[in-house]
ZAMARGU-4260 file (C-alpha; in steps of 0.2 Angstrom, whole numbers, plus 5000, padded with zeros to 4 digits):
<rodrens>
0) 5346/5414/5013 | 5351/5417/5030 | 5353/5400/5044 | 5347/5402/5061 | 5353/5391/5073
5) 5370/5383/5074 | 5375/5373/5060 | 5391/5367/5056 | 5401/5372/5039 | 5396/5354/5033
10) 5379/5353/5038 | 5379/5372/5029 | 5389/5363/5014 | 5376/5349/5012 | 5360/5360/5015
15) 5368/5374/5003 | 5372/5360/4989 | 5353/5356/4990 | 5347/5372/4990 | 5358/5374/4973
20) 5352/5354/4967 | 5332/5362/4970 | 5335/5379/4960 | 5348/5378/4952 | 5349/5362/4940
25) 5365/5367/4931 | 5374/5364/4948 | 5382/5349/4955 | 5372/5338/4948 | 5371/5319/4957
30) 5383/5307/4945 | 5374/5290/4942 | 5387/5276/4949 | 5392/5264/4935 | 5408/5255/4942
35) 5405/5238/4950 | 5401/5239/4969 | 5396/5256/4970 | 5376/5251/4969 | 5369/5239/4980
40) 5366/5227/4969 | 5383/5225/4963 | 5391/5225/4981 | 5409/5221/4985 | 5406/5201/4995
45) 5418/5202/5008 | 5423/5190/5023 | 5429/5193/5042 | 5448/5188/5038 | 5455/5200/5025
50) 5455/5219/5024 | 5450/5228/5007 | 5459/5240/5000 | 5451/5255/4988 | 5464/5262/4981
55) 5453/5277/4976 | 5434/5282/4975 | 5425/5288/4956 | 5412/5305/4963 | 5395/5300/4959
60) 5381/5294/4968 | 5372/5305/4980 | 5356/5297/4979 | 5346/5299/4998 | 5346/5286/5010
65) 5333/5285/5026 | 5342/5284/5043 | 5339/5287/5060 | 5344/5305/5060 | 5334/5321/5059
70) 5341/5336/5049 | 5351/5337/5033 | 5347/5323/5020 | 5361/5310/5019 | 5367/5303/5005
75) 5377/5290/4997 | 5392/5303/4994 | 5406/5293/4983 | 5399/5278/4988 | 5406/5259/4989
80) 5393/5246/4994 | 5401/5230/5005 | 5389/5212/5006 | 5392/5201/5019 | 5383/5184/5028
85) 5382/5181/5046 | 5387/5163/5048 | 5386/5163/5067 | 5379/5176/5079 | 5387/5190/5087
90) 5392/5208/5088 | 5400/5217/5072 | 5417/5227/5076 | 5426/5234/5058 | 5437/5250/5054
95) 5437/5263/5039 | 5457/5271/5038 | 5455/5282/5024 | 5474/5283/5013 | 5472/5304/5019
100) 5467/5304/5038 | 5460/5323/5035 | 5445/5313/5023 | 5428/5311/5030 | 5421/5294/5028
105) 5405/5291/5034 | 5395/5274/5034 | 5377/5263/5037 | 5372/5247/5040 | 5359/5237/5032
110) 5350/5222/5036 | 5343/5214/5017 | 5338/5198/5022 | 5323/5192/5010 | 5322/5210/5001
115) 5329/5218/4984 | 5346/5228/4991 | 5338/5242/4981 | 5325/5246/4994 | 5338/5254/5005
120) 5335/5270/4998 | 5318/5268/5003 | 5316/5254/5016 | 5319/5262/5035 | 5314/5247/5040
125) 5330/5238/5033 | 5342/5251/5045 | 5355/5242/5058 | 5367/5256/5063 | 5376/5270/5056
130) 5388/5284/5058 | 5385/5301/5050 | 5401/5311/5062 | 5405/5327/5054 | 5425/5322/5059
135) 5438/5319/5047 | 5449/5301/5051 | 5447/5284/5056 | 5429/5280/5056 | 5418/5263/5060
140) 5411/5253/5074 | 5418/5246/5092 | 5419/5243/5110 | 5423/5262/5111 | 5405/5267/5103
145) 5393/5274/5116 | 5377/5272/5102 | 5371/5265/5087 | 5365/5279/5078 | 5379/5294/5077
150) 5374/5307/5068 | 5378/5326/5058 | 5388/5338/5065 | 5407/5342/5074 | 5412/5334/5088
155) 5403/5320/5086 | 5411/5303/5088 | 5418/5293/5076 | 5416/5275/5082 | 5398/5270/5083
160) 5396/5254/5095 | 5394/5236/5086 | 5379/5230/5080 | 5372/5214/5084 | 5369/5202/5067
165) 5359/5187/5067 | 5364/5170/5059 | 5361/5169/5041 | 5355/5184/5039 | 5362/5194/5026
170) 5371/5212/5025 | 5375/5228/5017 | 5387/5238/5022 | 5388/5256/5011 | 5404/5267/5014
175) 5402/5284/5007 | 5415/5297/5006 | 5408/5315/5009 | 5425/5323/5004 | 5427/5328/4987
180) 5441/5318/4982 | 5445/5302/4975 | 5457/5298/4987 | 5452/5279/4994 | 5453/5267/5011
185) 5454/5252/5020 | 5442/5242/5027 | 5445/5227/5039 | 5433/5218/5052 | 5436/5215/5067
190) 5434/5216/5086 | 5417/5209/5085 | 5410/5192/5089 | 5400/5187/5075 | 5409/5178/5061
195) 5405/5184/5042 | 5417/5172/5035 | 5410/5157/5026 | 5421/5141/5036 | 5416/5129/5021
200) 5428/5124/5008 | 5424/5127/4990 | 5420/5110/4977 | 5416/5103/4961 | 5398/5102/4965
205) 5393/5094/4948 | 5397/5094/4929 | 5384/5092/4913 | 5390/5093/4897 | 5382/5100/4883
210) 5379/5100/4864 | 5390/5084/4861 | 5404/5087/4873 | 5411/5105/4866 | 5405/5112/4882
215) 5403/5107/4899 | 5394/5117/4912 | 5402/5117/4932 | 5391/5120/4947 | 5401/5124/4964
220) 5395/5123/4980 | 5398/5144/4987 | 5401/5157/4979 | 5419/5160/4971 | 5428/5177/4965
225) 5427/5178/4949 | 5442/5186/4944 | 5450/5170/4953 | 5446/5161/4937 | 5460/5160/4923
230) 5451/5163/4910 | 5461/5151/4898 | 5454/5136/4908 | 5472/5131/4917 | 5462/5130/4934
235) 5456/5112/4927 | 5459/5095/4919 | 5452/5081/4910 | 5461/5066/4918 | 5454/5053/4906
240) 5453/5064/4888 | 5466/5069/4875 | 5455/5083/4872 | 5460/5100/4876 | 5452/5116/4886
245) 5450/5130/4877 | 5445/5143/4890 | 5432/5144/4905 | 5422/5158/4910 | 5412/5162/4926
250) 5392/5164/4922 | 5385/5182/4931 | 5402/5189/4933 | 5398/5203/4919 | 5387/5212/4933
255) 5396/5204/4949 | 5414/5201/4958 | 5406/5182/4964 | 5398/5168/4953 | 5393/5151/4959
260) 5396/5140/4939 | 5406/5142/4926 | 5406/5135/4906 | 5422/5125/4901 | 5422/5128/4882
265) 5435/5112/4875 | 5445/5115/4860 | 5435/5099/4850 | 5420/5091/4857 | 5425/5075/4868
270) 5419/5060/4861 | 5404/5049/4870 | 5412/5041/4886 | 5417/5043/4908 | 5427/5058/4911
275) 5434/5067/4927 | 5435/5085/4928 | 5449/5089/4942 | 5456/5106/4950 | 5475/5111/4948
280) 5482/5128/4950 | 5482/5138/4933 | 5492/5152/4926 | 5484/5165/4937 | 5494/5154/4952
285) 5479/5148/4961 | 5465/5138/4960 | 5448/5148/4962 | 5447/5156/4978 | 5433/5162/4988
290) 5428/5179/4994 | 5440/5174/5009 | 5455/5169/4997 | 5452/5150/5002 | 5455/5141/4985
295) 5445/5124/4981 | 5459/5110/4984 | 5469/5105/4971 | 5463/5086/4965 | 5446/5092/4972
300) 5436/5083/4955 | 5418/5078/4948 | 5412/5066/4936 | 5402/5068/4921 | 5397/5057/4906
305) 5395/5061/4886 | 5383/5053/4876 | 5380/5053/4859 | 5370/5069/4856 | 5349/5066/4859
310) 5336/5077/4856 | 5328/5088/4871 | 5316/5075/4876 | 5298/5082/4877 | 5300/5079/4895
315) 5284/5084/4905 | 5268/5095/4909 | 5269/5107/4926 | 5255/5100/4939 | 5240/5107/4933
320) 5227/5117/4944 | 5206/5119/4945 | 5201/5125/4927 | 5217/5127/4920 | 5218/5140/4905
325) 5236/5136/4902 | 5248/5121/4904 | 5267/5125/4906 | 5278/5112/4896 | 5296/5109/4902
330) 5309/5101/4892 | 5325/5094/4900 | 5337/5106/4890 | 5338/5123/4883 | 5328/5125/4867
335) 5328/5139/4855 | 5315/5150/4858 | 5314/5154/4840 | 5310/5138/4837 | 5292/5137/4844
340) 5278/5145/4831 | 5270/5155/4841 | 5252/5151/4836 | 5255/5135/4846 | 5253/5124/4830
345) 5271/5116/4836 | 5257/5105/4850 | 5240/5096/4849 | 5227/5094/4865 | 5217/5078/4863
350) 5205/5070/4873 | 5195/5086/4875 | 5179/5089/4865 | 5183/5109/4857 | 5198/5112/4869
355) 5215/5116/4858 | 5230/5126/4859 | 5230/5143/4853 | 5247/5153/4857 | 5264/5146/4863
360) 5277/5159/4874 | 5295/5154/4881 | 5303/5168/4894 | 5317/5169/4885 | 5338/5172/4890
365) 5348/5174/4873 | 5334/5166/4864 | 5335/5150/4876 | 5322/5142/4888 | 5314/5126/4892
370) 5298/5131/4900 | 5284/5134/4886 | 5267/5142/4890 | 5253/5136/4882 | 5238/5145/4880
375) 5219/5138/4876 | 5203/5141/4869 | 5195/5139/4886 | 5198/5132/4903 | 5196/5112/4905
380) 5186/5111/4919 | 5180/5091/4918 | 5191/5077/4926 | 5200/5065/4914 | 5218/5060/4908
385) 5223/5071/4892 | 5237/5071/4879 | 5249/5084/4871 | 5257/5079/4857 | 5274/5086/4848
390) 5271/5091/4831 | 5277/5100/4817 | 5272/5117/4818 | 5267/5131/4807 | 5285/5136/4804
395) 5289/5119/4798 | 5298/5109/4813 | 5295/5105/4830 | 5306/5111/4843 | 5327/5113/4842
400) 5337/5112/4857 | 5351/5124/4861 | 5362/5112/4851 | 5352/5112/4833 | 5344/5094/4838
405) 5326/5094/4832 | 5313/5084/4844 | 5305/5069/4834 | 5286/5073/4831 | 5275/5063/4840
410) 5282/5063/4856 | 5267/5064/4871 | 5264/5068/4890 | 5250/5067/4899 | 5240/5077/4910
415) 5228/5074/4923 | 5214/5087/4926 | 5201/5086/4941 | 5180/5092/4939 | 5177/5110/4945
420) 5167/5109/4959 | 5150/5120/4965 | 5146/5124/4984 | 5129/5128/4981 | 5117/5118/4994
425) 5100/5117/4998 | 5089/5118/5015 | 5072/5114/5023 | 5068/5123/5037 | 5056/5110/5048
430) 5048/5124/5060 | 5043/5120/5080 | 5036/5131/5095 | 5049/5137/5100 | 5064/5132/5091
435) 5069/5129/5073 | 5076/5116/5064 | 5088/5115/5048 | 5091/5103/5037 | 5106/5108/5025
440) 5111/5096/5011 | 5124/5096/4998 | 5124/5085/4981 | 5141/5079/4979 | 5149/5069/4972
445) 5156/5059/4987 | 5174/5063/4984 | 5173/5080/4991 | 5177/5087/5006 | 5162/5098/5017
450) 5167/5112/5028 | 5148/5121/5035 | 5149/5135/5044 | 5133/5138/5054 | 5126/5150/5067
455) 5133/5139/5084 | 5144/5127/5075 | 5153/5119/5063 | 5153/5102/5054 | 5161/5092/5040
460) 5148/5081/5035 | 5140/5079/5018 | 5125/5083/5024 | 5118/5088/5044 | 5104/5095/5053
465) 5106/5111/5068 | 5094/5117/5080 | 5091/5136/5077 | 5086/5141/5093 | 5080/5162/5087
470) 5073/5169/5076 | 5086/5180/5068 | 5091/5175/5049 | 5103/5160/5050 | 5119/5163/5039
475) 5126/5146/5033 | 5142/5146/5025 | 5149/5129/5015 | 5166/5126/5006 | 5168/5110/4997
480) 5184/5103/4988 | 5191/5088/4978 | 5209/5094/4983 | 5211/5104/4967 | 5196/5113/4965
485) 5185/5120/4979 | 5174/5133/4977 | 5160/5141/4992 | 5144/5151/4996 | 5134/5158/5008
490) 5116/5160/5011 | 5105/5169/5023 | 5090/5157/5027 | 5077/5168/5036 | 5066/5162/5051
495) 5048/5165/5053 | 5045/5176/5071 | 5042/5164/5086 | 5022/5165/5091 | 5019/5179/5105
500) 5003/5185/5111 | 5000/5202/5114 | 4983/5215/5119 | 4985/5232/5116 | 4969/5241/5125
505) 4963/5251/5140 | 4968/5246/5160 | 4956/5258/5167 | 4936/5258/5160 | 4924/5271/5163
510) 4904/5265/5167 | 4901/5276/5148 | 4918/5269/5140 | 4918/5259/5125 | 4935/5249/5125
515) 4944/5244/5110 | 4956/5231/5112 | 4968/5228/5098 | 4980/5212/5094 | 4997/5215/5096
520) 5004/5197/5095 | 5018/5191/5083 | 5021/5178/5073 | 5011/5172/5057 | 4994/5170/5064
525) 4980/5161/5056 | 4967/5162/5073 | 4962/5171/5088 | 4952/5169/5101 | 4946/5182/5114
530) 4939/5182/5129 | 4935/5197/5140 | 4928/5190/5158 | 4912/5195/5153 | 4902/5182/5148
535) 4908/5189/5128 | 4921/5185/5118 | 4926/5186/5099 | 4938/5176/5086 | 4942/5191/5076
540) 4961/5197/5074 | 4953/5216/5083 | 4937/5215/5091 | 4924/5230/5088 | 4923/5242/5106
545) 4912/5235/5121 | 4906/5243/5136 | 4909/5233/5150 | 4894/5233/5164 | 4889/5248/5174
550) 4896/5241/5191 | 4892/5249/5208 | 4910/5248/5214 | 4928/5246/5206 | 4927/5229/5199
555) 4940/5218/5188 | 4938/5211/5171 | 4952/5199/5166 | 4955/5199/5145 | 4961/5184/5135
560) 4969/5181/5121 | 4974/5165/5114 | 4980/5166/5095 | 4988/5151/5085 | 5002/5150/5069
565) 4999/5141/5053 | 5013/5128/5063 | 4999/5123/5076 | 5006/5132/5089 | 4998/5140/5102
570) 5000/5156/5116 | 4989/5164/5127 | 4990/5181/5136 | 4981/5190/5147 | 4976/5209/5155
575) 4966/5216/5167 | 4955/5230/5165 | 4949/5239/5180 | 4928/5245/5177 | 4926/5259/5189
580) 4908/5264/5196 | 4911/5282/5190 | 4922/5293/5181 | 4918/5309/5192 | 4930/5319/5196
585) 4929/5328/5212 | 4939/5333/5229 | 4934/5327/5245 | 4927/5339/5256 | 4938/5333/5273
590) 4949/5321/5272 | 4960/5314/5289 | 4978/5311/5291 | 4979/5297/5305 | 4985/5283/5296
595) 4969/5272/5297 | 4967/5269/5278 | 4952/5278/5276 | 4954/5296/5267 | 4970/5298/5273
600) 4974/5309/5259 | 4968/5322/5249 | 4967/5323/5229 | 4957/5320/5215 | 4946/5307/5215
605) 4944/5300/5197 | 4955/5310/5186 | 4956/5294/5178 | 4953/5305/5158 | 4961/5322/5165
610) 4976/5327/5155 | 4986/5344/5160 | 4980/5341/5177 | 4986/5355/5190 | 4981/5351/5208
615) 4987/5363/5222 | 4982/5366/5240 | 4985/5383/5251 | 4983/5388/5267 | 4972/5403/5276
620) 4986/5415/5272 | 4989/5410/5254 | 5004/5398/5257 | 5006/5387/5245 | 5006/5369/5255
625) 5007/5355/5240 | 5007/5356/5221 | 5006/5339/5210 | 5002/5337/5191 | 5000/5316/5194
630) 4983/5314/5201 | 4990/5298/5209 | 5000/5312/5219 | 4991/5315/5237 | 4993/5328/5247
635) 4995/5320/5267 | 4992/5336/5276 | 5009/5341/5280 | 5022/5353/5274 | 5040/5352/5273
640) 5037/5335/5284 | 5028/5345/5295 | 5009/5343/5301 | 4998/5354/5298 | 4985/5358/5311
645) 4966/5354/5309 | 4956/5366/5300 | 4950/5371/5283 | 4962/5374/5267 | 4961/5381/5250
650) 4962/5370/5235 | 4963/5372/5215 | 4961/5360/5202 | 4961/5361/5182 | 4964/5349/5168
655) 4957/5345/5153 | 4944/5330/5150 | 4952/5316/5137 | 4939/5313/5129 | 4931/5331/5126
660) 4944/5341/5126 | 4935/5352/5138 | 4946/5363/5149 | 4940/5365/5168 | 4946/5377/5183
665) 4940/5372/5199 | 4942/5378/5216 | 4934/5372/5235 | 4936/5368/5253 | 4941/5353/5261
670) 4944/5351/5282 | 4958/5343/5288 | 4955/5333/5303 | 4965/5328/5318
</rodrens>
């Protein structure tokens, strides 16, 4: 393969090394990371006020990671993966010092907040800053940086400038070692002026014991370090008990370096009665400390009762929605999971005429849960107050808490279901004239809620009334609720066309013309009356053809039409129709431009039925004067804007007659006179 450009050995290095991972699979394959803290999900917490020390770096990793950066793909090389919070605003100054300064440490910072820290392999989105230097040495982020984002290649700078973090979001930090060797680092915060270090002091948050006082569960109120906690309980007391403590162990810390509660395990259960649990230094020489080293006061204490060991009581049904299929039944302790038959026999429905329980499933932890799923037959989809009751199941008992108590049988809740609920509505459509109106109406009940949606508006009545003032469709959307159920539909309503009258038929009539007039109007019309100014009329929808009289000159006729809709409503529209003495069509024989309104032009007179009419006029010499295929186009005896003088010109005319078909070419004379 041969590199064009200029690259450096380590941008060669990476490149080459993928170009081996791609075709060569037997080479330098990535290592999964199995150590705590060097996946996101298991990240190092850290604090502002303490440096952490890596005293070396296990090779694996090299899994991709988006950046800012164009060229090689970057990856996390060796990596260790740092989480932090950012209790007040501010910018982030911090310093890598590798144990050898000639090791090349390169590192990116993520913004997590509200996402899985496994999305930064993926997530570009999540990116805050980085620096990708090709320099071996100190490495991380200060006043000194010029840019955020420093990336491949010699010479670049080590010091990237400080990101700015935003209160309570949270971080990731990932530090990944690109030389091949195991040799570690230091990492210490500071310069900056946000703060990542939690101010609060840990505490006893609360105390419940459980299964008859042999164990007794510790919530605290932040995260501790887990390997702050001696394991043989020393960090804590009983002042009021002879009983001893057996041991004490942080919950999560298997797949984490923090933990927020812990189990006490005593050496014999502590009989019924008050007790105080209180903090004291333990063997380990500390009480537990935060991620800051801050170690809950000693004295700090809680209090915490034992009864006499109960049943889990059969505690209560999770708010039901509309229909529900299922109901989720919590109990106020751990059950065993194996405990529950699984053909939900362990629970009867009543109240419900052929609703039961068909299945029962726990999401199960080390076969414990208290949230049971029951399944039914079919969805309860009427309002009432029903019962489950606890019963002895198919397997032979009810249901045994964490501690081997068994829940009595007949033990009840209650669960309160609403009616489903149907948006379908109905409409009257009341039609006017001009305008439209709509009557919408729902059935009920009267404990709904009504949203319509209607073309110009909106209402929340039951029932209302709108104006529908065109005749497009009307789209009418309603949702209805009883505040559980709800439910909505939509229906087009359409609208009859509002009445118009219309004539299609002839504006020009010819003494031997018979004229066919045709209704045009719209609307659903049940009449029609015409009237053509002639002392006829007619009341059918399209009259036959009349012949108007033979007239001596042009003379008007004024057409009526009045039609009417099955709503009573009426329109009435009108034409006129121009009867001529004759259709002849001729040229005048002189004609004289002088502006007096009598044959001041010259054309065809008549050519009222010619089509493909060609009218041209020419001088004595041949010139071509005027040419017009409009016979409404007159020639007014000048050319170019110039007058032509008195005398006699040249004309031609052809066309074809309408009505016939006929073809004619004519030619003649006329004087022009000055």
């Amino acid at each position: 393969m041969k590199w064009s450009g200029l690259l450096t050995s380590r941008m060669i290095n990476r490149h080459f090394c993928s170009f081996l991972l791609i075709l060569f699979s037997v080479v330098a394959r990535a290592q999964v990371c199995t150590n705590l803290g060097q996946n996101p999900t298991t990240a190092f917490p850290v604090c502002g006020s303490s440096t952490f020390t890596q005293t070396n770096v296990p090779i694996c990793g090299q899994r991709a990671i988006p950046t800012r950066c164009v060229g090689p793909i970057f990856q996390d090389k060796n990596p260790y993966w740092y989480k932090f919070t950012c209790f007040s605003a501010g910018t982030l100054g911090f310093v890598i010092t590798p144990n050898n300064l000639n090791d090349d440490y390169d590192w990116q910072l993520f913004d997590v907040t509200g996402k899985d820290p496994n999305l930064v392999y993926s997530d570009n989105t999540m990116f805050v800053a980085c620096n990708w230097s090709g320099e071996s040495g100190r490495t991380g982020a200060s006043a000194a940086g010029n840019s955020l984002v420093v990336c491949e290649g010699t010479g670049r700078p080590l010091f990237s400038s400080m990101p700015s973090l935003q209160v309570n979001h949270n971080y990731l930090l990932l530090v990944s070692h690109f030389t091949n060797t195991q040799s570690g680092y230091s990492l210490q915060f500071s310069g900056g002026t946000a703060s990542i270090t939690d101010s609060t002091t840990g505490k006893l948050q609360s105390a419940v014991p459980n299964c008859g006082g042999s164990q007794l569960r510790v919530q605290l109120s932040k995260k501790m370090k887990c390997n702050s906690l001696a394991a043989d309980g020393s960090d804590f007391t009983i002042t009021t008990a002879t009983g001893a403590i057996l041991s004490a162990s942080g919950l999560n810390c298997t797949a984490g370096f923090d933990m927020d509660s812990l189990v006490i395990n005593f050496a014999n259960p502590l009989p019924p009665g008050n007790y105080t649990l209180a903090v004291k230094t333990g063997t380990d020489g500390n009480t537990i400390l935060d991620n800051c080293n801050i170690g809950i006061a000693p004295g700090n204490s809680v209090n915490f009762l034992i009864t006499p060991p109960q049943p889990t009581a059969f505690d209560s049904i999770r708010t039901v929605g509309c229909a529900p299929a299922e109901l989720q039944v919590v109990f106020k302790k751990m059950v065993r999971c194996n405990s529950i038959a699984t053909d939900g026999s362990d629970f009867t429905l009543s109240g419900l005429s052929g609703v039961r329980v068909v299945s029962a499933s726990v999401n199960c932890a080390n076969n414990l849960g208290n949230l049971v799923t029951l399944k039914l037959s079919a969805p309860i989809s009427t309002a009432g107050i029903h019962r489950v009751t606890l019963n002895a199941g198919s397997d032979g008992n009810t249901i045994i808490d964490e501690c081997g108590q068994q829940t009595p049988a007949g033990a009840t809740v209650q669960i309160v279901t609403s009616d489903t609920v149907s948006a379908r509505f109905s409409y009257v459509v009341n039609y006017g004239c001009t305008t439209d109106t709509i009557a919408l109406s729902h059935p009920g009940p009267s404990n709904l809620t009504w949203k319509w949606n209607y073309s110009g508006g909106t209402s929340l009545q039951q029932n209302l009334a709108y104006v529908a003032r065109t005749s497009s469709p009307q789209v009418v959307r309603l949702a209805v609720s009883n505040g559980v159920c709800s439910d909505s539909s939509s229906v087009t309503i359409p609208l009859d066309v509002k009445l118009k009258a219309a004539i299609a038929g002839p504006s020009l009539a010819c003494p031997e013309d018979v004229s066919t007039f045709r209704d045009t109007s719209l609307g659903k019309i049940r009449s029609w009356l015409w009237d053509f100014g002639n002392g006829t009329s007619s009341n059918q929808q399209n009259p036959p053809g009349l012949r108007f009289p033979q007239v001596t000159r042009s003379t008007n006729y004024r057409v009526r039409l009045t039609v009417q809709n099955e709503h009573n409503c009426i329109d009435t529209t009108s034409m006129i129709v121009t009867v001529l003495s004759n259709c002849y069509i001729a040229v005048p024989t002189a004609f004289s431009p002088n502006g007096d309104g009598l044959n001041d032009h010259l054309f065809p007179l008549n050519a009222f039925k010619a089509t493909n009419l060609t009218f041209r006029v020419f001088n004595r010499l041949g010139q071509l004067l005027f040419e017009t295929r409009d016979f409404n186009s007159k020639w007014d005896g000048s050319f170019r804007g110039v007058p032509q003088g008195t005398g006699t010109y040249v004309w031609t005319l052809t066309y074809t007659h309408l009505d016939t078909g006929e073809h004619f070419s004519l030619k003649g004379t006329s004087v022009l006179l000055r």
